[in-house]
C-alpha positions as CSV (number, residue, x, y, z in Angstrom):
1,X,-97.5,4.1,54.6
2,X,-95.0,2.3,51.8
3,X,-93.0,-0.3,53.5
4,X,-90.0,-0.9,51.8
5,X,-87.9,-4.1,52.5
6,X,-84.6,-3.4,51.2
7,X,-82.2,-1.3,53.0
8,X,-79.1,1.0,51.3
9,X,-76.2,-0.8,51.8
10,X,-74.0,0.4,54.9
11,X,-70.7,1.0,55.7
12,X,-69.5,0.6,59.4
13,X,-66.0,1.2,60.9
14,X,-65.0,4.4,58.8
15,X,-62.8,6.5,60.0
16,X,-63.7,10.6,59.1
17,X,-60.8,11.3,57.2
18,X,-61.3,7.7,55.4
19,X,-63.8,8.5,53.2
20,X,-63.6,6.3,50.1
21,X,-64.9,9.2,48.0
22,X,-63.9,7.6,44.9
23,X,-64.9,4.0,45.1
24,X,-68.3,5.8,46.1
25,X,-68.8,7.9,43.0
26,X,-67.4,4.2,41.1
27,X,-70.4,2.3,42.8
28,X,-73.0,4.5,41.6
29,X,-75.4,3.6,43.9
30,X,-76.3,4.8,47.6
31,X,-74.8,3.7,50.7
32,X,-75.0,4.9,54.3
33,X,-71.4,5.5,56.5
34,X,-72.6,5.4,60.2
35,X,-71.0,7.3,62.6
36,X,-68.9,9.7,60.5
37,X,-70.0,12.9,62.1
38,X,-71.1,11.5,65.7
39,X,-68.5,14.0,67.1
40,X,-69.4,17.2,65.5
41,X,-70.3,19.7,68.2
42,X,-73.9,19.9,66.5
43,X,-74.9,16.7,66.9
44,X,-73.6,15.9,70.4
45,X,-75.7,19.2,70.9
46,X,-78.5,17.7,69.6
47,X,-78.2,14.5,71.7
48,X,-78.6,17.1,74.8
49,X,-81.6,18.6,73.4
50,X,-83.5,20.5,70.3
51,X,-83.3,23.7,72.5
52,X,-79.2,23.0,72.9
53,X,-78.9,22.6,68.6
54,X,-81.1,25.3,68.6
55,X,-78.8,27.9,70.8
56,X,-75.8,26.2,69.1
57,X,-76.7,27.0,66.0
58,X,-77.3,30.6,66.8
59,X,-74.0,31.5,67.5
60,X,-73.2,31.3,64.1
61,X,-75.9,33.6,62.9
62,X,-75.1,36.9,61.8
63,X,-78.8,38.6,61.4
64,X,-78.8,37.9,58.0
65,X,-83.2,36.8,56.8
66,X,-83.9,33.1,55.7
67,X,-86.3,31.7,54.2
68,X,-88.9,30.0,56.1
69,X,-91.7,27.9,54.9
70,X,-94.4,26.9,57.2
71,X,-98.2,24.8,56.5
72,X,-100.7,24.0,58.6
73,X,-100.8,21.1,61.1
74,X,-103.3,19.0,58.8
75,X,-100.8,18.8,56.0
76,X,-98.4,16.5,58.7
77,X,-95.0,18.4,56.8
78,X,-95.8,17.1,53.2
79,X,-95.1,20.1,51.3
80,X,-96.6,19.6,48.0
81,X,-99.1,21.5,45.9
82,X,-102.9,22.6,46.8
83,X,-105.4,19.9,45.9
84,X,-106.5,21.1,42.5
85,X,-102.3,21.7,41.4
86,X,-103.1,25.5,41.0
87,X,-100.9,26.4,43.8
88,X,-98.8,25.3,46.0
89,X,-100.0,24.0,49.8
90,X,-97.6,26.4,52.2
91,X,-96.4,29.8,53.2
92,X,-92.9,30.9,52.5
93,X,-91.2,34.5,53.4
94,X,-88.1,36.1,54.5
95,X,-88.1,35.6,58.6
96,X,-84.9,35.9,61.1
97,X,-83.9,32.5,61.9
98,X,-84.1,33.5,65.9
99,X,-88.0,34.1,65.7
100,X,-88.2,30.8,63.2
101,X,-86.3,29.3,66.2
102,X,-89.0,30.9,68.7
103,X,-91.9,29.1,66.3
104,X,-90.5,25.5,66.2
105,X,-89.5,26.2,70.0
106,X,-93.2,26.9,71.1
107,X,-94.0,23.3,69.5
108,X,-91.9,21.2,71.1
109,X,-93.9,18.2,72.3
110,X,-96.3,18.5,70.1
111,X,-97.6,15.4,67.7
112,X,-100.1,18.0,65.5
113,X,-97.7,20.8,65.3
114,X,-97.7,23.5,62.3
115,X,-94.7,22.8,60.1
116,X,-91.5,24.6,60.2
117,X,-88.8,24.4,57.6
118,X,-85.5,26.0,56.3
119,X,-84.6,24.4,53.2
120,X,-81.2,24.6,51.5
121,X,-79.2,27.7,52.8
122,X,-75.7,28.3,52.1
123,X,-73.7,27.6,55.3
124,X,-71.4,29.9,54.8
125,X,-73.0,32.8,54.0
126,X,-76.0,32.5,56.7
127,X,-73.6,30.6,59.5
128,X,-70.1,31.6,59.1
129,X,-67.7,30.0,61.1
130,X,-69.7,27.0,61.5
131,X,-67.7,24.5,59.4
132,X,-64.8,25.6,61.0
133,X,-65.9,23.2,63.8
134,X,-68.7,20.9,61.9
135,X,-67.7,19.5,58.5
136,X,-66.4,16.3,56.0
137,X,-63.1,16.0,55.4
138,X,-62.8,16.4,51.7
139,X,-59.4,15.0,50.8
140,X,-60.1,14.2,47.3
141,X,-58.5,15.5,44.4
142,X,-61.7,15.7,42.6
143,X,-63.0,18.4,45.3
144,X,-59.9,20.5,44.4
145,X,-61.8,21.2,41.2
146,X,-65.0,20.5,42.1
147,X,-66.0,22.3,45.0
148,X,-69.3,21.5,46.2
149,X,-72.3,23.8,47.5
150,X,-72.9,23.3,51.4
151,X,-76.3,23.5,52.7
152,X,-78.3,23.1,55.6
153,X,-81.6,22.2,56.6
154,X,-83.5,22.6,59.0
155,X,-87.0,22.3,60.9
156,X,-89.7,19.8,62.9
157,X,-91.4,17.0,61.1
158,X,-91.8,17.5,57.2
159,X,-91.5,16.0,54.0
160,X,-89.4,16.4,50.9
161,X,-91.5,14.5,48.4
162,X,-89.9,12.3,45.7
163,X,-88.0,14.2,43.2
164,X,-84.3,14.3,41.7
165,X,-80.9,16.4,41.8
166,X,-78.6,16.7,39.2
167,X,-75.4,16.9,41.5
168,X,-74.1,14.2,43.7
169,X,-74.7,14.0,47.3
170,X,-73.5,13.8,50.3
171,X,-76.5,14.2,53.3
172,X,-75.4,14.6,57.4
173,X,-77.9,13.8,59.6
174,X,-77.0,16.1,62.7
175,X,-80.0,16.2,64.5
176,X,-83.5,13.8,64.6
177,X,-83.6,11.6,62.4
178,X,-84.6,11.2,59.1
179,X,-85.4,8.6,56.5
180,X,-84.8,8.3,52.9
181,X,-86.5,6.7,50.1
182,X,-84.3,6.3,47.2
183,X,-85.1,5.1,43.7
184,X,-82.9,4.9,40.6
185,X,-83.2,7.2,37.6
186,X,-84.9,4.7,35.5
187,X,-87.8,4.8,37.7
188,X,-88.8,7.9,36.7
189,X,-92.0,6.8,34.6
190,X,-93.5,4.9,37.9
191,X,-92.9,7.6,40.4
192,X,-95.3,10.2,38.0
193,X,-93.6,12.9,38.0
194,X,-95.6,16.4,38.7
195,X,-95.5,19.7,36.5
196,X,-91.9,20.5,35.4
197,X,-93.2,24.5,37.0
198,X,-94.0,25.6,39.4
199,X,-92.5,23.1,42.2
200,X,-92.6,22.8,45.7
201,X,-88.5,23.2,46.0
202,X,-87.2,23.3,42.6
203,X,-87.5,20.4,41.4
204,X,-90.0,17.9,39.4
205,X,-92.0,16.1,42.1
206,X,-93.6,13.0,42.7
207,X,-97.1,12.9,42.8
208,X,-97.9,10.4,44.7
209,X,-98.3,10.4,48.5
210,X,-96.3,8.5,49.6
211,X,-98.5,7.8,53.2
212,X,-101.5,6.5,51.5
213,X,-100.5,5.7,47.9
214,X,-103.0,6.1,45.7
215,X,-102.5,2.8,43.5
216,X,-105.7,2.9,41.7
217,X,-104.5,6.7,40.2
218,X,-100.9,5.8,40.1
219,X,-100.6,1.3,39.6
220,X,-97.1,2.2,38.2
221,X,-95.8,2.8,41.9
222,X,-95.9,-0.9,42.5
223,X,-93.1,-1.7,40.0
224,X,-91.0,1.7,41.4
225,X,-91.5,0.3,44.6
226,X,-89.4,-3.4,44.0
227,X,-86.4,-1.2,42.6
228,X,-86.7,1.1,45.9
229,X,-84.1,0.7,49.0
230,X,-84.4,3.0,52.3
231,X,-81.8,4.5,54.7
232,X,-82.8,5.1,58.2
233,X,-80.4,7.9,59.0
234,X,-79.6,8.7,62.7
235,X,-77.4,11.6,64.2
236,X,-73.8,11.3,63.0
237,X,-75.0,9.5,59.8
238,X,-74.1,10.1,56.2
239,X,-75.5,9.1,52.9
240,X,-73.9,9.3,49.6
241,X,-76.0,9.3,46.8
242,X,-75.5,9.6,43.3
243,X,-76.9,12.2,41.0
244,X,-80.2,11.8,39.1
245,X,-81.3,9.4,41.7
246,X,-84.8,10.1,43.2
247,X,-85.2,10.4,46.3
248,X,-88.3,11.1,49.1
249,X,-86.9,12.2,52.5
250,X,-88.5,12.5,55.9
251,X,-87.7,14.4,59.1
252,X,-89.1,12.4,61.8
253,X,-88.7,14.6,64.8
254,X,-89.7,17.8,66.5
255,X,-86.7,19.4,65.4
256,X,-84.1,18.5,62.7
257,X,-80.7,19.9,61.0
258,X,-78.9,18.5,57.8
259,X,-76.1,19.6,56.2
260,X,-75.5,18.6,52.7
261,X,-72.7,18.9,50.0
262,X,-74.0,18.7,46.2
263,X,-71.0,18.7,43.9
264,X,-70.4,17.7,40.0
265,X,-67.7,16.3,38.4
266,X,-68.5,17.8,35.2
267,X,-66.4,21.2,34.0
268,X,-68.8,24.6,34.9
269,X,-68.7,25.3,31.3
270,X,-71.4,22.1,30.6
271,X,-74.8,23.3,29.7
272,X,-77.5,22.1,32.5
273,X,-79.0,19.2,30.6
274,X,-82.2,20.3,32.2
275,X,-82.2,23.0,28.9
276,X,-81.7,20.8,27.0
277,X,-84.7,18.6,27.9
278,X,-87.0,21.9,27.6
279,X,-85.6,22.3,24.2
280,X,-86.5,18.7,22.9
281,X,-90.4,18.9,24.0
282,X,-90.1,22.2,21.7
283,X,-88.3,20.6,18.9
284,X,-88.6,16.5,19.3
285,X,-91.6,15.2,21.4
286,X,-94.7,16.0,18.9
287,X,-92.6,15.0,15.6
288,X,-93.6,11.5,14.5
289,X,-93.1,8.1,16.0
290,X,-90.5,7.1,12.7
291,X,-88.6,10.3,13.0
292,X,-88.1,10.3,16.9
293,X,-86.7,7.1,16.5
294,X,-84.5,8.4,14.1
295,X,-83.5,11.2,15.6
296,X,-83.4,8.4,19.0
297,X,-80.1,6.9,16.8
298,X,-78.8,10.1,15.9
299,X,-78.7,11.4,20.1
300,X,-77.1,8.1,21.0
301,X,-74.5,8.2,17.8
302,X,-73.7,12.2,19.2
303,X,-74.7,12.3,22.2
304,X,-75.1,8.7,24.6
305,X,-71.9,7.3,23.1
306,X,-67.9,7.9,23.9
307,X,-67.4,11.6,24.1
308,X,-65.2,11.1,20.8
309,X,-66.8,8.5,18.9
310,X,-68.3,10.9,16.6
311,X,-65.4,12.9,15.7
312,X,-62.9,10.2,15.5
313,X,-62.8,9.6,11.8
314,X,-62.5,12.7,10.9
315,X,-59.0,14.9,11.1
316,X,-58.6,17.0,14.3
317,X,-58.8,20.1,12.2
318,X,-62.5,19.4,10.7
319,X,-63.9,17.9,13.7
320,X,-65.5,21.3,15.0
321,X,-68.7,20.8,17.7
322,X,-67.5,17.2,17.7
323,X,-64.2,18.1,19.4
324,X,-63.8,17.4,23.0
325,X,-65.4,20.1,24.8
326,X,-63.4,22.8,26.3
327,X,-64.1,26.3,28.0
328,X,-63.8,28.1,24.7
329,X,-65.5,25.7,22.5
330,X,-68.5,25.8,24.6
331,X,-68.6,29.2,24.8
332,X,-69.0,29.3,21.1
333,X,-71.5,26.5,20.8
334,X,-73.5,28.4,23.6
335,X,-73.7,31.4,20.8
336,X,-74.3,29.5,18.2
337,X,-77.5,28.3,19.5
338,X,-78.5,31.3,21.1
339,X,-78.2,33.1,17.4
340,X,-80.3,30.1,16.1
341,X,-82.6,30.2,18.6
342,X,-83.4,34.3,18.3
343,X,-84.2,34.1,14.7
């Protein structure tokens, strides 16, 4: 089991319409506000029992199918791929949350328990109504045009392996508890990443395990680990964390529930730079050593630097793709490659 020494920094004393939503984004790191949901009628639920979440929970749900994942005991919640990376290691379908409920119910107690898991469902569409009495207040501006997605999750003891978002985060831990293992971006070469497709969730994984790392297949994980922090969540706890950061999360009880807000701050019309990452190991990876570094300058001329460093010599009216981005501008961009690309 990786034991971590350093612990994501924590704010105490927060009032929950006191959020410092701003300085947190500013930071750019992770940081845990105790307490800020302790009152939402989830998680006192939860204090009574998982049964009382449980029935709580339910009288928010309209009948509408989730999906469910489940593996087998001897997994211990890790869901991950098969041992030869030719499939994945779990079961997933469309099930009504009220037998899913029954499964996790029948478990209770239970140390070598099947995994059960709900991962990321819209709250509003699957639970309406349940915000209305369990949710952040969100009173800053940049929410106005940033709305984020808000998900729960939910389950017994499993494990989200190490892997990254590209949206900002904000995690409740309602019920159980969980822990998180956070590592910045720059870490990505020492967590060795797993096979951009398929994934367990979505998203790149880590391969290593992180119960019994394998430091013989993966020695990198050392260094990852002296840049890694943890935050013991309990009920009523929050966690900001800042996009791109990696992160490997636990649920540590025999039944769980998260709700999470993901938002960006960047304008809908931006390209996921996850494309354009697919498009460079077509067009850039296997060129030379010389001309990647060349074409290294050129990104960081265009690309890494000041929005409008590159168009700034030049007169507004011949600045074209280097302008400032806009809604129309990208929209032409957008068909510009897509012509290119079809040829």
């Amino acid at each position: 089991m990786v034991e971590i020494a350093r612990k994501t920094d924590v704010l105490n004393g927060i009032e929950p319409g006191s959020i410092p939503y701003a300085d947190l984004m500013q930071a750019e790191k992770p940081v845990v506000l105790r307490g800020i949901a302790k009152d939402w009628p989830l998680v006192r639920k939860g204090n009574e029992s998982p049964e009382a979440a449980m029935d709580y929970l339910l009288t928010f749900y309209q009948g509408r199918p989730v999906v469910g994942y489940s593996c087998a005991a001897d997994i211990a919640g890790r869901y991950f791929y098969n041992d030869e990376l030719t499939g994945l290691n779990f079961e997933r379908g469309r099930v009504q949350l009220t037998e899913y409920f029954d499964r996790i119910r029948d478990h209770l107690g239970q140390p070598d328990a099947p995994s059960f898991y709900i991962g990321s469902t819209d709250l509003d569409i699957y639970l309406p109504g349940f915000r209305a009495e369990n949710d952040l207040v969100l009173n800053d501006p940049m929410f106005a045009t940033n709305p984020p997605v808000v998900s729960i999750w939910l389950g017994n003891r499993t494990t989200a392996s190490a892997h990254y978002d590209m949206s900002n985060n904000i995690a409740c831990c309602l019920v159980g508890n969980r822990r998180f293992t956070l590592f910045p971006p720059e870490q990505v070469e020492n967590l060795y990443p797993g096979p951009l497709e398929p994934t367990p969730g979505g998203q790149v994984v880590s391969m290593v395990d992180f119960r019994a790392p394998d430091l013989e297949r993966y020695p990198r994980f050392e260094a990852a680990l002296e840049s890694a922090e943890v935050a013991d969540l309990e009920p009523g706890d929050i966690l900001f964390y800042p996009a791109m950061w990696w992160h490997h999360v636990e649920a540590l009880c025999d039944f769980n529930a998260m709700v999470n807000y993901w938002w960006n701050t960047s304008p809908a019309y931006i390209d996921t730079p996850q494309n354009t990452m697919l498009h460079a190991l077509l067009s850039l990876r296997d060129r030379p050593e010389h001309e990647k570094r060349a074409w290294k300058a050129l990104f960081d001329y265009y690309v890494f630097g000041p929005a409008e460093r590159a168009g700034a010599h030049l007169p507004e009216h011949a600045r074209g793709d280097l302008a400032l981005m806009d809604e129309v501008s990208a929209r032409k961009l957008r068909a510009k490659l897509l012509n290119r690309m079809n040829r």
